[in-house]
C-alpha positions in Angstrom: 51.4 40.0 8.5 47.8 39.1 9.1 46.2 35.9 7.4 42.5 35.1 7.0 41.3 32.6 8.5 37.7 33.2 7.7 37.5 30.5 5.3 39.6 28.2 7.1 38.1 24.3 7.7 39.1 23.4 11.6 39.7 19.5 12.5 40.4 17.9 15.8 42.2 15.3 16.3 40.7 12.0 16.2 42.1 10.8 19.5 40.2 13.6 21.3 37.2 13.0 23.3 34.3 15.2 23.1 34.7 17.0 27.1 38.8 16.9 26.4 41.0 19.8 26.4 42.4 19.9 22.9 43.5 22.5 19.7 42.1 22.7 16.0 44.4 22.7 13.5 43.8 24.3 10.0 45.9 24.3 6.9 45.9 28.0 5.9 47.6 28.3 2.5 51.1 27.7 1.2 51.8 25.0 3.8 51.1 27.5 6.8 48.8 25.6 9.6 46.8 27.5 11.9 45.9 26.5 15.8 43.4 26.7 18.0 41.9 26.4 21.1 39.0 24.1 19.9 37.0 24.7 23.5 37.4 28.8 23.2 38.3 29.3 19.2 39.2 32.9 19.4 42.5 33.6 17.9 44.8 31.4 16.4 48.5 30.5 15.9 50.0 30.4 12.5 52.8 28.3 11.8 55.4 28.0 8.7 55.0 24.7 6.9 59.2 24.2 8.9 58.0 25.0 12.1 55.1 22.9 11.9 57.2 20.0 10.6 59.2 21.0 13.6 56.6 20.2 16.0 55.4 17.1 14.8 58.5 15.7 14.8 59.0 16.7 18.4 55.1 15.4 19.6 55.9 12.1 17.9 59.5 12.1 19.2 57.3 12.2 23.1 59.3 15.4 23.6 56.0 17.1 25.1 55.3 13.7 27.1 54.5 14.3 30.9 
């Protein structure tokens, strides 16, 4: 399945700095949230609106904490 992300409106977050690595994210219709690379934004990862609820939960949880 292929989704367009033509239209799409990219935010960072706003804890990035400007010369940090960080990811776009886009919501991309029905719930679905795309990502990207914000420093090289070629293609992009689509998520369910589950698996992005997924994730969140786990970043805020500090499961991705070094």
């Amino acid at each position: 399945m292929s989704i367009d992300l033509s239209g799409a409106v990219w935010f960072k977050s706003s804890r990035s700095g400007p010369n940090k690595e960080c990811i776009e994210a886009a919501h991309v219709g029905t719930g679905q949230v795309g990502v990207r690379d914000s420093k090289d934004p070629g293609p992009a990862l689509v998520f369910g609106p589950g698996e992005w609820d997924v994730f969140v939960a786990a970043v805020r949880g500090g499961r991705f904490d070094l």
